[in-house]
N, C-alpha and C positions, 0 to 999 in steps of 0.2 A: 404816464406810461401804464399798459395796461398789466394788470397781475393777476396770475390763476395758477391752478394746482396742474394745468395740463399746457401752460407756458412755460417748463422750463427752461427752453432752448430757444432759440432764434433760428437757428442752420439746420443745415440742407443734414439729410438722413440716407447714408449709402453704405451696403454690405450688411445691415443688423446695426448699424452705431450711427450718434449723431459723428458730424464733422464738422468740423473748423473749416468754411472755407477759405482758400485764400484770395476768394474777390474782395468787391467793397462791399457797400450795405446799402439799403434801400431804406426809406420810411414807409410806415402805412399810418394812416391819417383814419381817424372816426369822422365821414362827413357827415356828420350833425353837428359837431363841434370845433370840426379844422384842427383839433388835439393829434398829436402823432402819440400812438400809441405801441410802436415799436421800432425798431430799426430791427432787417432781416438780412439776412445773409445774401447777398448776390453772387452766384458761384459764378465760378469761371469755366471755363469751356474742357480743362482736365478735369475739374468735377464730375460734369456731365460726361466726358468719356468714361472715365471710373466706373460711373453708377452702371453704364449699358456694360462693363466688364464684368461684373458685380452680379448681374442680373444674370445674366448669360451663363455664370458660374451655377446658379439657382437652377437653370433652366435641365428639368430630365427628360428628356426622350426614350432610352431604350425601359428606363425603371421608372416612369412618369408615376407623383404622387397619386393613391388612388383616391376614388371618389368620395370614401368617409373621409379621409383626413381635409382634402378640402371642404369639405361638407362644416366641417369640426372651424376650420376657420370662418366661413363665413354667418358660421353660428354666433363665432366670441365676437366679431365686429360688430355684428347687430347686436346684440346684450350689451356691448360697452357702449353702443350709441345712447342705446334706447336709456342704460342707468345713465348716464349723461347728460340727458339730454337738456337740461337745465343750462348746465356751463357751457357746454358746444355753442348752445343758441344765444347767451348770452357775449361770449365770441364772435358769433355772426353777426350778432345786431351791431356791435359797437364797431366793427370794422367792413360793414357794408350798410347799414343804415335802417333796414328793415324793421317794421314792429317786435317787438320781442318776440309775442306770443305767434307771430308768423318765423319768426328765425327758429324757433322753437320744433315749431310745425313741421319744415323744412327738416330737421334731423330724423325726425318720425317717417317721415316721408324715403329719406336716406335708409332710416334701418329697417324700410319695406323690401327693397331692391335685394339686400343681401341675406335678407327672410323668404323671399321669392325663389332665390338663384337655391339654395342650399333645399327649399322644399320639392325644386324640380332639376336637382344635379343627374338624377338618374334618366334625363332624357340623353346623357352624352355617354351614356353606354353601350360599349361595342353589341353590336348586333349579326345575326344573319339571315338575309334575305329567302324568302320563302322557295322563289324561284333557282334553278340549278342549269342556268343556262352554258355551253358550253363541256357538259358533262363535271363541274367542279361547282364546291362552296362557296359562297362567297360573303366575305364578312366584313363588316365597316366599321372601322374605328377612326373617333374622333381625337385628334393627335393635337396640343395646344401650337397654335402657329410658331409660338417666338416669343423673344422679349419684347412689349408692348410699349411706345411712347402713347402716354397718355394726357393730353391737355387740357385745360377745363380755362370755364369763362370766370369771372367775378360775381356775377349775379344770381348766382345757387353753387355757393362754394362750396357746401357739403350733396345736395341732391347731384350734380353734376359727377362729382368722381364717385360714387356710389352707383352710377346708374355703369360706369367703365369697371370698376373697380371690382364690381360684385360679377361679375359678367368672366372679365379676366382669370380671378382666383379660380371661377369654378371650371374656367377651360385649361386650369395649372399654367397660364401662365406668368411670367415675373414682370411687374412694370414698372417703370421709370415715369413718375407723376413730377406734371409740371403745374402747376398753379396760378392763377393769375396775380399780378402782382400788387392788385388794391385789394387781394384778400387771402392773402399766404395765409393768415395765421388760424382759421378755420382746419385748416388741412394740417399745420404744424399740432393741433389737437387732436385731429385721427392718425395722427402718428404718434403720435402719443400713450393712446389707447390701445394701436396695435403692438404695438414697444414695450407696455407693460402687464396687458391682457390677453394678446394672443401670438400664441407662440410658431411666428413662420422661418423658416430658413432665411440665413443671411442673405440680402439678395432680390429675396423676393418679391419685396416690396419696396422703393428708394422714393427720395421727395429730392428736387432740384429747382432751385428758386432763381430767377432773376434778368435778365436781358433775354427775354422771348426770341428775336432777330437768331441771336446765336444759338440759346436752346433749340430752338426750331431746325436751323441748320445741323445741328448735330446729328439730330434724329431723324433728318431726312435722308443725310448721308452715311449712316451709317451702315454699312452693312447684317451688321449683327441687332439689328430694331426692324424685323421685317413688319411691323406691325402697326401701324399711328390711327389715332383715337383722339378726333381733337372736336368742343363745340365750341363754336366763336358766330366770326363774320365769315359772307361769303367772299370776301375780299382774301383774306388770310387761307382760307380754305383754298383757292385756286393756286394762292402761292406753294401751297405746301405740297398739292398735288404737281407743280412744276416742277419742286424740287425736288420731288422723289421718283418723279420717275427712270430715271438711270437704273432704280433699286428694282422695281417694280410690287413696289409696297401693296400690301393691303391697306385700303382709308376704309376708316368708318368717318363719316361726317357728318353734323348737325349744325346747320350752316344759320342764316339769315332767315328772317320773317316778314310777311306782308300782310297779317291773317284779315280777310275777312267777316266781318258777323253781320249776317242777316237780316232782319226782322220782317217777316209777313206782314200783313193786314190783320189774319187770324188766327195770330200769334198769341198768347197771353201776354199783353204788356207788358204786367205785373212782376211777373217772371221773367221774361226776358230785359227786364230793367236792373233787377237785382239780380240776375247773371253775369250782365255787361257791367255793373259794379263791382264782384266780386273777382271778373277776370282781368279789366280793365287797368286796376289800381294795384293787383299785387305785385312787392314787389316798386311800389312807385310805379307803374307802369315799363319797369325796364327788362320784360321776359319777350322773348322770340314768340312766344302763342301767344302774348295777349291780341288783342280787338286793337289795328291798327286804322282799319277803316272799317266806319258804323254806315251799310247800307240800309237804310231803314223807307218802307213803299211810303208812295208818296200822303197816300191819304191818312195816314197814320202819325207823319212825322213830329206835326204840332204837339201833340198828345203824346208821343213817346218823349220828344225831348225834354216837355216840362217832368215829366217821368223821370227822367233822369237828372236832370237840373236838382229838383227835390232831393234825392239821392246824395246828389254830389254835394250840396249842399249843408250837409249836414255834418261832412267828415272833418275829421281834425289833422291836421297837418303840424308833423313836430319830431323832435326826438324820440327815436324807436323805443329807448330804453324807458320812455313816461307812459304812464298809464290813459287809457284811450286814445292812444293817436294811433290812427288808421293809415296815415299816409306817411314813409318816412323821407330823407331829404333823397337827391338823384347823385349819384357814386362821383361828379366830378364836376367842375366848371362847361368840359366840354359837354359832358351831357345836358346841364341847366342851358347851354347858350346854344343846342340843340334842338332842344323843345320850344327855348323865345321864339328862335329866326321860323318853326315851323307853326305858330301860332301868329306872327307878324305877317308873315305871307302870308296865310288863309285872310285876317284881316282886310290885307293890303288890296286882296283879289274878292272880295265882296263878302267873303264870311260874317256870320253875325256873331256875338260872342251872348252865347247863351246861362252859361254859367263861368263864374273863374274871375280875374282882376287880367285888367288890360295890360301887354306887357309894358307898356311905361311906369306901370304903377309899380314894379317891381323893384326893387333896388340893387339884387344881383351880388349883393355882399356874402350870399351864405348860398344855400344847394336846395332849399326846398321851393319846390313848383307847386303851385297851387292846384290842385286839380280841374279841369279847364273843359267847356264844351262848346264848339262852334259849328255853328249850322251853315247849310248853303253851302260845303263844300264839291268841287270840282277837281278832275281831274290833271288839271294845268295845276294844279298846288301840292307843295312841297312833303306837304302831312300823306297825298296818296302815293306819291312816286318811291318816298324814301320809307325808311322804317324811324317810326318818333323815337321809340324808348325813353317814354316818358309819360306822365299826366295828361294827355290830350285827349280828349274823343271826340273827332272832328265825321259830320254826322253827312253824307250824302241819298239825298233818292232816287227812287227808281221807281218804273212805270210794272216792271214783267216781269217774269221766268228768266226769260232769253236777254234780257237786257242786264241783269245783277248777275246772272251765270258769265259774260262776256266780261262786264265789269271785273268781278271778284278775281276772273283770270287775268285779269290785265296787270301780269306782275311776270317779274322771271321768278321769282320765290312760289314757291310750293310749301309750306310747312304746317300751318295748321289756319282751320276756318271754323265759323260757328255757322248756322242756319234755325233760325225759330221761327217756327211755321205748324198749327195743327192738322195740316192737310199730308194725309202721308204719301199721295202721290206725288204731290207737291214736290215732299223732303226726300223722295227715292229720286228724283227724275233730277232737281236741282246737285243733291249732294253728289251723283254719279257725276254728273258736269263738271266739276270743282276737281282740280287739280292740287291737291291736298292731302298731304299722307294720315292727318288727321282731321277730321271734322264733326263735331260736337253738334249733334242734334236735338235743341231743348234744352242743350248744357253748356255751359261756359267751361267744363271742367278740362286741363289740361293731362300730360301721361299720369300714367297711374304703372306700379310695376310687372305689375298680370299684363299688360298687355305692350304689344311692339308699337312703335314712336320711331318717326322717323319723316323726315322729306323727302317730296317731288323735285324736279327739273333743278333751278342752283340753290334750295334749301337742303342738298344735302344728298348722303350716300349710306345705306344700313341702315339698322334699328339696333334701337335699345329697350331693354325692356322685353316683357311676354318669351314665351319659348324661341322665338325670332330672335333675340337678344341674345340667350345662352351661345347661339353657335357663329357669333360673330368672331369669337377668336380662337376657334378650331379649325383645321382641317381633315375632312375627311380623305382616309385612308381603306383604299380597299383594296383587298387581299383576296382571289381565287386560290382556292386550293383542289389540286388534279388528284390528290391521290389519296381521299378522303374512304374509297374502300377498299 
């Protein structure tokens, strides 16, 4: 069982105090070693009403907290992250798998978002319009929506509520966080830290753990949660937009991935080799940006893929928490027998296996994938239709412009794409084509907190992130005034 100075609780956090739920309890498991490292609290479904009661309590409208004191919070979370940052990430690793020194990374990355939000709070100050149309003033104030359901995925337990969270506080409003359930206890640490180092109203902030199905319904129906903030799958996302529309909720969504990457003819290889490594495998390959299809021209491809072969070949695959290992294991059964059937197919349907162990060799007893690359892929196989989230870079070419622009679109996901190519006509005229909220030019690199993140068509709805981000959970209010002389 796992032990730290910022574990001392298992349960759900509503009102200012931990609770005792009175559900059951769930396990979380280290996949690197199949070890359960905690039982967590499964709340029940008056928990979760509770907490939206709780919140609701917190929530001011006519005397909304002003913008230093939120300021003042999203200062002490980033300082508790940032001195933290050690233990956090060593949490993260052990119960999602990750390299350390990348779980690590990951909280740095977290207490960018709420360094962000506190350095540009004073964009969501009331203002007055230059013009005086009507013969009256008119002035716009940003009012926080509500009490926010906020959901995050597994696979950035701390960048993920960080990117909501930081967002939320600085629009004053109170949220009710939901976690995923193979990595509660990353989030039970920033509750932690906000419990003992920063001091917000009861309320304002709650954790609720446990049967998603039901959590999720709570918060769709609930009247008083006009708000939901969830990233996942596009699958989940359309459900929750079914079920809230009775309400007529505001979503922010961060849905599914199909992304993309490039590579020209007169591209630097070099670099676009070690970009597609560096994107590819964070993370085990299980992020919504990475490189799920490697479009690479056709005269190039030989040369690229031994490029990347070498690469891949050199990584170490193992336990997050050992030193040098680049690759950690993939978060469950279904995700390892995931990434097989989408490496068995490419296979089965003519793909070469360029770098990686054939999936027979594998034995399937434990979660780590070998990092894998097959050539000759087509669009009839499983790797381009679905999203892998996992170790694969299954490598396709192309002839043209117009033939990897048509290609790359051939997705309902919109969320992020790479293009490396030195020709800037090239990179204006293709990336404008790409139906992609984000597209990395050169770069493999995913959001950053300066700036807005978000998808196209079913990747999604909003942004996080950049000034774009700050006014996701405010509503503007505007007020004429007639009788100003």
């Amino acid at each position: 069982m796992i032990q730290s100075p910022l574990l001392k609780h298992f349960d759900g956090y509503i009102g200012g105090q931990w609770v005792t739920s009175s559900g059951d309890t769930f396990d979380v498991y280290n996949p690197a070693t199949g070890e359960v490292l905690a039982q967590v609290a499964s709340m029940s479904e008056d928990d979760v009403q509770r907490s939206i009661s709780e919140a609701k309590k917190a929530l001011k409208l006519t005397e909304p907290y002003d913008l230093e004191t939120r300021r003042e919070w999203l200062i002490g979370i980033r300082d508790a992250l940032l001195d933290n940052k050690e233990e956090v990430g060593r949490i993260l690793c052990l119960e999602h798998g990750k390299p350390l020194k990348e779980a690590q990374g990951e909280v740095e990355y977290a207490a960018g978002f709420f360094d962000y939000c506190a350095k540009k709070i004073d964009h969501l100050k009331s203002h007055t319009i230059e013009e005086e149309p009507k013969n009256c003033t008119w002035t716009v104030h940003y009012r926080p929506i509500g009490v926010a359901g906020l959901i995050t995925p597994w696979n950035f337990p701390i960048g993920m509520i960080a990117k909501k969270l930081s967002a939320s506080l600085a629009g004053g409003c109170p949220s009710v966080i939901k976690p995923a359930s193979e990595t509660p206890l990353t989030m039970i640490a920033l509750f932690s830290l906000m419990h003992d180092v920063v001091k917000m109203p009861p309320g304002m902030v709650s954790l609720v753990m446990g049967k998603s199905s039901m959590i999720g319904k709570v918060f769709c129906e609930s009247p008083d949660m006009p708000m939901l903030s969830f990233t996942g799958s596009t699958e989940v996302g359309r459900t929750l937009m079914e079920n809230s529309t009775g309400w007529v909720k505001k979503l922010a969504l961060e849905l599914g991935g199909n992304a993309p990457f490039i590579v020209f003819e007169d591209a630097d290889l070099e670099s676009a080799a070690d970009n597609l490594i560096a994107n590819k495998f964070r993370g085990s390959g299980q992020t919504c940006v990475c490189a799920n299809r490697i479009y690479v021209q056709e005269s190039i491809v030989e040369s690229f893929s031994e490029k990347v072969a070498e690469r891949v070949n050199k990584m170490t695959v193992g336990d997050g928490m050992k030193e040098g290992v680049d690759i950690g294991p993939l978060i469950n059964k279904a995700g390892f027998d995931k990434v097989r059937t989408h490496v068995e197919d490419a296979l089965e349907k003519g793909g070469k296996l360029v770098a990686g162990k054939e999936p027979s060799a594998l034995s399937g007893n434990d979660l780590f994938y070998p990092p894998t690359v097959v050539s000759g892929i087509n669009r009839n196989m499983l790797c381009t239709q679905e999203e892998t989230f996992g170790p694969l870079v299954p490598m396709v070419t192309f002839r043209d412009d117009d033939e990897v622009i048509e290609a790359g679109n051939d997705t309902e996901f919109g969320l992020a794409a790479y293009v490396f190519t030195g020709d800037e006509a090239r990179a204006s005229r293709v990336i404008s084509g790409l139906r992609f909220g984000h597209v990395g030019w050169n770069t493999g690199t995913g959001p950053t907190p300066e700036a807005p993140f978000g998808g196209m068509k079913a990747s999604g709805v909003g942004r996080e992130g950049g000034i774009e981000g700050l006014f996701e959970f405010v509503e503007p209010q505007t007020v004429p005034r007639g009788d100003r002389h």
